[in-house]
C-alpha positions in Angstrom: 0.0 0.0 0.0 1.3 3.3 -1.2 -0.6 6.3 1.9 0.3 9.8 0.5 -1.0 12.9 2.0 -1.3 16.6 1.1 -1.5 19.3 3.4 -1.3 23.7 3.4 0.4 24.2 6.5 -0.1 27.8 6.7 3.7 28.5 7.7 5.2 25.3 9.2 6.8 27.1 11.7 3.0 28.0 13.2 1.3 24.8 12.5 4.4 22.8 14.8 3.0 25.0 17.9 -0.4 24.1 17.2 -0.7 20.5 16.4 1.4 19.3 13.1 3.8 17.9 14.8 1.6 15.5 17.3 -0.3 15.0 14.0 3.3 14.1 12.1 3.7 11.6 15.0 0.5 9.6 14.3 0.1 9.7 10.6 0.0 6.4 8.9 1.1 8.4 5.7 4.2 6.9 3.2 4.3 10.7 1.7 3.6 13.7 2.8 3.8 17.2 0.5 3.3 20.3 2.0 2.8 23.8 0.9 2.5 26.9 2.4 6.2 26.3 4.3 7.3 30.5 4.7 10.2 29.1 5.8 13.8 28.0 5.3 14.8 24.9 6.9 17.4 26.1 9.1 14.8 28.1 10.5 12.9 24.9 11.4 12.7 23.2 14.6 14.9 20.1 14.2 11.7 17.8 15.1 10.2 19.6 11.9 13.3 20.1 9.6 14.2 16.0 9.6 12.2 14.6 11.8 13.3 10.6 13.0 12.0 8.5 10.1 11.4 10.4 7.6 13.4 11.9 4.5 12.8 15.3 4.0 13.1 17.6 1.1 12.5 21.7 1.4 11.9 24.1 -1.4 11.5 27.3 0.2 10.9 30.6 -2.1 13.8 33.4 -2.8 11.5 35.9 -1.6 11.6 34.9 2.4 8.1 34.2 4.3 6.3 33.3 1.2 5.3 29.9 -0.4 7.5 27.3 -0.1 6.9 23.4 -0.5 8.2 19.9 1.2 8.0 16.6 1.0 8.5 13.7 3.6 8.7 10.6 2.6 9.9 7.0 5.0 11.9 5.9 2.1 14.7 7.9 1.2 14.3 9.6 -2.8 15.7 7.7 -5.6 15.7 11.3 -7.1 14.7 14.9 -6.2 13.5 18.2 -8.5 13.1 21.4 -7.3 11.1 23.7 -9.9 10.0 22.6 -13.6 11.4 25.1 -15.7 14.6 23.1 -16.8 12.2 20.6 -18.3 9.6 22.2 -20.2 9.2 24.4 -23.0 7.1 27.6 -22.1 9.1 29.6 -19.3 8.6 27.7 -16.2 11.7 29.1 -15.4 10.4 31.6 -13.8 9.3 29.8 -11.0 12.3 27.6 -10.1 13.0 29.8 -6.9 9.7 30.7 -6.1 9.1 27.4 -3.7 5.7 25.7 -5.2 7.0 22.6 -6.5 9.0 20.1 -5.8 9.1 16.5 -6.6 10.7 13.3 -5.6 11.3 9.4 -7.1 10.1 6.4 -5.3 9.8 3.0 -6.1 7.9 3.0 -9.4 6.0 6.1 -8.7 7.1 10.0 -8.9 5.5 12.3 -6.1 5.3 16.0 -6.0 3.9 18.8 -4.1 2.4 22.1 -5.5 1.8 25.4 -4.5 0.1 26.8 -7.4 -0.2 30.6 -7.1 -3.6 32.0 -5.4 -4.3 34.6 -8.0 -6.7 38.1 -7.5 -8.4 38.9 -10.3 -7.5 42.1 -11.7 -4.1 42.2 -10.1 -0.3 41.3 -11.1 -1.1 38.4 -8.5 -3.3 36.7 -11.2 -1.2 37.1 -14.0 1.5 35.2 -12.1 -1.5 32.4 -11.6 -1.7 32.3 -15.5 1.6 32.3 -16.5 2.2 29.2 -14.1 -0.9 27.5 -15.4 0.2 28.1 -19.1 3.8 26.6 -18.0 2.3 23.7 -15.9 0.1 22.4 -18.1 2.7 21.4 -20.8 5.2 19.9 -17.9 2.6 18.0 -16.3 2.2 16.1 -20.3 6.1 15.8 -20.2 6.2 14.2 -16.8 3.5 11.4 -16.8 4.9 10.7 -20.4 8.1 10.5 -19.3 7.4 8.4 -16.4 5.3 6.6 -18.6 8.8 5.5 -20.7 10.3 4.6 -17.2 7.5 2.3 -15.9 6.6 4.9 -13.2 3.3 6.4 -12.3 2.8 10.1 -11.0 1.3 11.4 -8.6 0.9 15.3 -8.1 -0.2 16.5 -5.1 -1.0 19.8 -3.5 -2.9 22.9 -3.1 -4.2 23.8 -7.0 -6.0 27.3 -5.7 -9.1 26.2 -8.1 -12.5 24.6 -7.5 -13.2 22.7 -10.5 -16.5 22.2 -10.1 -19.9 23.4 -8.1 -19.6 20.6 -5.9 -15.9 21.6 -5.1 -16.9 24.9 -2.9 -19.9 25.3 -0.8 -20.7 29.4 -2.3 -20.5 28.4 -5.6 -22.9 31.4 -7.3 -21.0 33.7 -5.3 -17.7 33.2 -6.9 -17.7 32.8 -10.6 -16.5 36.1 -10.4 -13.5 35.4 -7.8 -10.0 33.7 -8.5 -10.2 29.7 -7.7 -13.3 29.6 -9.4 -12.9 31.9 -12.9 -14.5 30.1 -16.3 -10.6 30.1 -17.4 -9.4 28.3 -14.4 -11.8 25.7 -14.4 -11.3 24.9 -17.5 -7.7 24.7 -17.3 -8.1 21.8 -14.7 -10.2 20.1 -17.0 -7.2 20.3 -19.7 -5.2 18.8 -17.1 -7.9 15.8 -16.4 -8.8 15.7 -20.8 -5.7 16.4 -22.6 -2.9 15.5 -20.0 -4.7 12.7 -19.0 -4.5 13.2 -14.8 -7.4 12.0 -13.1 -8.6 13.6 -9.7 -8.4 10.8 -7.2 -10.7 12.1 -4.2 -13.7 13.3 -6.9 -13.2 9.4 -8.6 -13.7 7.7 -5.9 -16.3 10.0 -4.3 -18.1 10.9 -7.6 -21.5 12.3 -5.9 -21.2 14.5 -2.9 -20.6 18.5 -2.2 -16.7 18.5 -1.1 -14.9 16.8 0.9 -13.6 20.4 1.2 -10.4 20.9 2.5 -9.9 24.6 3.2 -12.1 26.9 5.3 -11.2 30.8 5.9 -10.3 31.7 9.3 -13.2 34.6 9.0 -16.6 34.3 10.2 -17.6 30.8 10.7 -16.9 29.0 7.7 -15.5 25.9 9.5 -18.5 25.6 12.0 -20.8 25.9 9.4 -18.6 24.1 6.6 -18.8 27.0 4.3 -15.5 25.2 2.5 -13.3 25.0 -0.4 -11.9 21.9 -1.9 -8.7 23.0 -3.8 -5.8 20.7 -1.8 -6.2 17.9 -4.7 -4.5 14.7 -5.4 -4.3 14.0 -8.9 -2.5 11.8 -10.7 -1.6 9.2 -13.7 -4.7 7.1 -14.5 -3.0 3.6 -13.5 -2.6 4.8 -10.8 -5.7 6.1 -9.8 -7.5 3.1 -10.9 -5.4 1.4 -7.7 -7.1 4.2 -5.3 -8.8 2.4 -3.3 -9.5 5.1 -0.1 -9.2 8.7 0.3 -10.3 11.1 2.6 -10.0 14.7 4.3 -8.7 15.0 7.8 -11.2 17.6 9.2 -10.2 18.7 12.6 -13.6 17.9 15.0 -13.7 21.4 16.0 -12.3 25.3 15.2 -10.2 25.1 18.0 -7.8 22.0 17.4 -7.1 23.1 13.5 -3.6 24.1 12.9 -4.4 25.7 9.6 -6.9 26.5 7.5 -6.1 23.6 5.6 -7.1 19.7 6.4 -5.0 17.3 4.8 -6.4 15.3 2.2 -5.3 11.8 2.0 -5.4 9.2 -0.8 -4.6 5.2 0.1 -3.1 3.1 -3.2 -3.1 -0.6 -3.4 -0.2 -0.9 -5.3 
């Protein structure tokens, strides 16, 4: 069984004071990718930076406190990438130093985490979003292909900053204005799903309900009264997905014991 697990921490440094690491200490998880670092490793606590068992990677951003992505794994990688620019075609360059994505080899099956940008519509913010979407979409083709040649699946997982569809945010007619749910941005995840051929693991296997959302604001009371998002996704090659056979979102049971306003999302692989 391959257990891989996707989480926002929300700055890691935060979430190890309120919970991640007790939560580190009981996961079941093979893989874990996080986003949302906002730090450097040396300015993680050891228990955070390697902790005993695991294999860490960290991709923080040049521009300090922002973004940033890591990956634990039990098994030490076979083979680590920091950034997609080197191998694609349409300027992913650009975001090489800008810590959302790193990935990792294992055992017949490459795993990365991504930070894709959050966007504002009508702001610089959201033409960074579209450039990384029109330099992603291409890499992601390259890398299952790629892995394809090797005998290796892919999985990529992360916060994607897009709904895809209405069951994949609870205010869904108030935001078809708003970035994470524009017309342009749900339509490039289903390029991803059509012409790259990715397949969204938690929405296969649970085909029919509103969420599981994974990300709440902190304002009002959109966690008590689930007013969510679900944009933390695991997607990835479809031989792989057809070998998902559980996956889930750890929701805290209450406001008080989150440690960000992400859950992680979990998918379970019977490989």
């Amino acid at each position: 069984m391959l257990t891989v697990t996707s989480v926002n921490v929300n700055g890691l440094r935060a979430a190890a004071k309120k919970g991640f690491v007790e939560w580190l200490a009981q996961t079941d998880a093979d893989v874990i990718c996080l986003q949302e670092v906002r730090a450097e490793a040396q300015q993680l606590p050891e228990e955070v930076r390697e902790p005993e068992g695991w294999h860490t990677v960290h991709a923080p951003a040049a521009a300090k406190g922002r973004a940033g992505v890591s990956l634990y794994s039990r098994r030490a990688p076979e083979r680590v990438q920091i950034g997609f620019g080197a191998f694609g075609d349409a300027g992913g360059e650009e975001f090489d130093a800008s810590g959302r994505y790193v990935e990792i080899d294992l055992p017949g099956v490459t795993v990365a985490s991504l930070y894709l940008p959050s966007g504002e519509v009508g702001t610089e913010k959201q033409e960074e979003k579209e450039r990384f979407m029109a330099a992603f979409l291409p890499y992601l083709a390259g890398l299952k292909a790629r892995a394809a040649a090797d005998g290796r699946e892919v999985v990529v997982c992360g916060d994607w900053n897009i709904a895809h569809q209405e069951a994949d945010l609870k205010n869904w007619k108030g935001n078809k204005k708003n970035s994470g749910f524009l017309p342009e941005e749900r339509e490039w995840l289903t390029r991803v799903f059509e012409e790259a051929a990715y397949v969204d693991v938690v929405r296969a296997l649970h085909p029919d309900v509103e969420g599981p959302y994974s990300w709440w604001s902190y304002r009002g009371r959109a966690f008590d009264n689930d007013t969510g998002w679900r944009i933390d996704l695991i997607v990835s090659s479809p031989r792989l997905a057809e070998r998902a056979v559980k996956a889930y979102v750890e929701r805290a049971a209450s406001h008080a014991e989150r440690w960000s306003d992400h859950a992680p999302v979990t998918a379970v692989f019977d490989l």
